[in-house]
N, C-alpha and C positions, 0 to 999 in steps of 0.2 A: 568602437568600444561596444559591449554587448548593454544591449536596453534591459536586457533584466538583471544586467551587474550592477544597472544606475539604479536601480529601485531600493527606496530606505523600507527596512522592516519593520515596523511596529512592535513594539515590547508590552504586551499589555500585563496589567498591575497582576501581579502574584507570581511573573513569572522575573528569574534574574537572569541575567546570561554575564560568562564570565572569560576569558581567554586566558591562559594560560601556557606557555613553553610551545608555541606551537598546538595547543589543543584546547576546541572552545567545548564549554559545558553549560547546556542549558538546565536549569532546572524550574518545576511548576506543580501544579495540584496533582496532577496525575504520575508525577515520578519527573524521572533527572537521564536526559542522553546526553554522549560525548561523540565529539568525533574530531579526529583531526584535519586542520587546517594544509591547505594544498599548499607549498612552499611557496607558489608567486604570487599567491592571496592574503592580505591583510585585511581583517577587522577591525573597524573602529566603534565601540561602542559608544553610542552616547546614555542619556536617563532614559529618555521614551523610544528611543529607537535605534539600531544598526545598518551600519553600510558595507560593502567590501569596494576592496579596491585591489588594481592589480600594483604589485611592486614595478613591474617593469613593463616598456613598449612590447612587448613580444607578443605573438600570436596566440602562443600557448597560452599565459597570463589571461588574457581577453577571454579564451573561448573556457578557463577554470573560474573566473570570477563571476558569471552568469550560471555556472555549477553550483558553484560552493553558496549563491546568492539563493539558488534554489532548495536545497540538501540543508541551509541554518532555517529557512524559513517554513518548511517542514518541521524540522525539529522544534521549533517555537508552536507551531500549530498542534504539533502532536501533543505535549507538554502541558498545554492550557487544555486544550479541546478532544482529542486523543481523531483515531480515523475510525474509519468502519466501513467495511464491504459486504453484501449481500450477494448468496448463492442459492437457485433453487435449483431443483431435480425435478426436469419434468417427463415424463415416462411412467407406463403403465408396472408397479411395482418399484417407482424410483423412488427410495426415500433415505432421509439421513435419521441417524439414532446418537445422539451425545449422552455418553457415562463419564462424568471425572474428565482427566482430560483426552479421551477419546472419543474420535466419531466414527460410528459402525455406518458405511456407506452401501447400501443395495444399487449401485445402477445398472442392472442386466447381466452379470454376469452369473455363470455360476457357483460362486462363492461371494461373500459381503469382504470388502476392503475395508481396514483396519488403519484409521490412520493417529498417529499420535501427533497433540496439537501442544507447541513449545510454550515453556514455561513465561513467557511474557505476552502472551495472546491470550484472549478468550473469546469462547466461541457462545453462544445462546442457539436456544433450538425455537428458534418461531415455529412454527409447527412441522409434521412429518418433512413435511418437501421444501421446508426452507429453514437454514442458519446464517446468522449473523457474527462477521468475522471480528473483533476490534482491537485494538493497541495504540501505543504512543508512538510508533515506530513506524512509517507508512510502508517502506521498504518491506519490514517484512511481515505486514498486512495484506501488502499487495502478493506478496511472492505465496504467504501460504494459501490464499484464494486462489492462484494464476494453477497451485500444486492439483488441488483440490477439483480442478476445474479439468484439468488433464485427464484424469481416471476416465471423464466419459465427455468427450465435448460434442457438443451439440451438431447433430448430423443434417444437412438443409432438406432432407427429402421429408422426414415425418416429423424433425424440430425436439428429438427426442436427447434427453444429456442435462449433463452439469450446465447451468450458465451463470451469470453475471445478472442479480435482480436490476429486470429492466432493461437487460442487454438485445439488443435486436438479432433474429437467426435471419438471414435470408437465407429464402425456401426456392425449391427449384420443384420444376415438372417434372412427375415418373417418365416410365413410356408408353412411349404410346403405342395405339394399340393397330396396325399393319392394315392398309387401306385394300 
């Protein structure tokens, strides 16, 4: 059986969680996600806390209840505490620009990338060369940063690009120079 299907979740106060028809819904201070239940997974709520279990011996069951155990408790995290990811630009002329919900991105090309940022996200400008991504969603907190990150990803010879604040580039030697 999966060790992280056996783990209880914690529920903490402000947040409810509720199952219904095959579909659990959490709701919390920051907003309310749904998502549905994987057929061979059940939920058992209790007052402080959730467990899943698999319906049946089968393989599949095992290797979705360590899913679905991870994907509710997510959703409980997002909900009370919401996520957040950091991006800088680092390059001679790299920087990001937030109006509304766009960000005008400069990273070396010759034209600025224009990207629109979805209606349940938001983004803050720490300054020129760095934004901060957040939501209740981690999905797709991670996915618009993963997007965002793409445009220019960081190259190991000068370390120049989009990355992940905090994210390590390894660097590699030029060439060398002919003996």
């Amino acid at each position: 059986m999966s060790r992280i299907g056996n783990r209880k979740i914690a529920i903490p106060n402000g947040v409810s969680v509720t199952v219904e028809n095959n579909k659990l819904e959490v709701k919390g201070a920051k907003g309310s996600l749904t998502r549905e239940l994987h057929k061979l997974v059940e939920v058992v709520v209790e007052e402080t806390s959730l467990t899943t279990k698999a319906k049946n011996d089968s393989k599949e069951a095992n290797v979705n209840v360590g899913t679905m155990n991870s994907l509710i408790s997510n959703m409980v995290t997002g909900v009370s505490e919401g996520f957040s990811k950091g991006l800088e630009a680092v390059g001679v002329g790299y920087r990001f620009q937030v109006s509304g919900n766009k960000i005008n991105i400069s990273a070396g090309f010759s034209h600025p990338v224009v990207v629109e940022v979805p209606s349940d996200l938001k983004v803050e400008q720490v300054s020129n060369t760095e934004i901060t991504i957040s939501g209740i969603d981690k999905q797709k907190v991670s996915e618009f940063a993963a997007n965002i990150r793409k445009i220019r990803k960081p190259e190991p010879y000068k370390g120049k690009g989009i990355r992940y604040k905090g994210e390590y580039v390894r660097r590699k030697e030029g060439k060398k120079a002919a003996k």
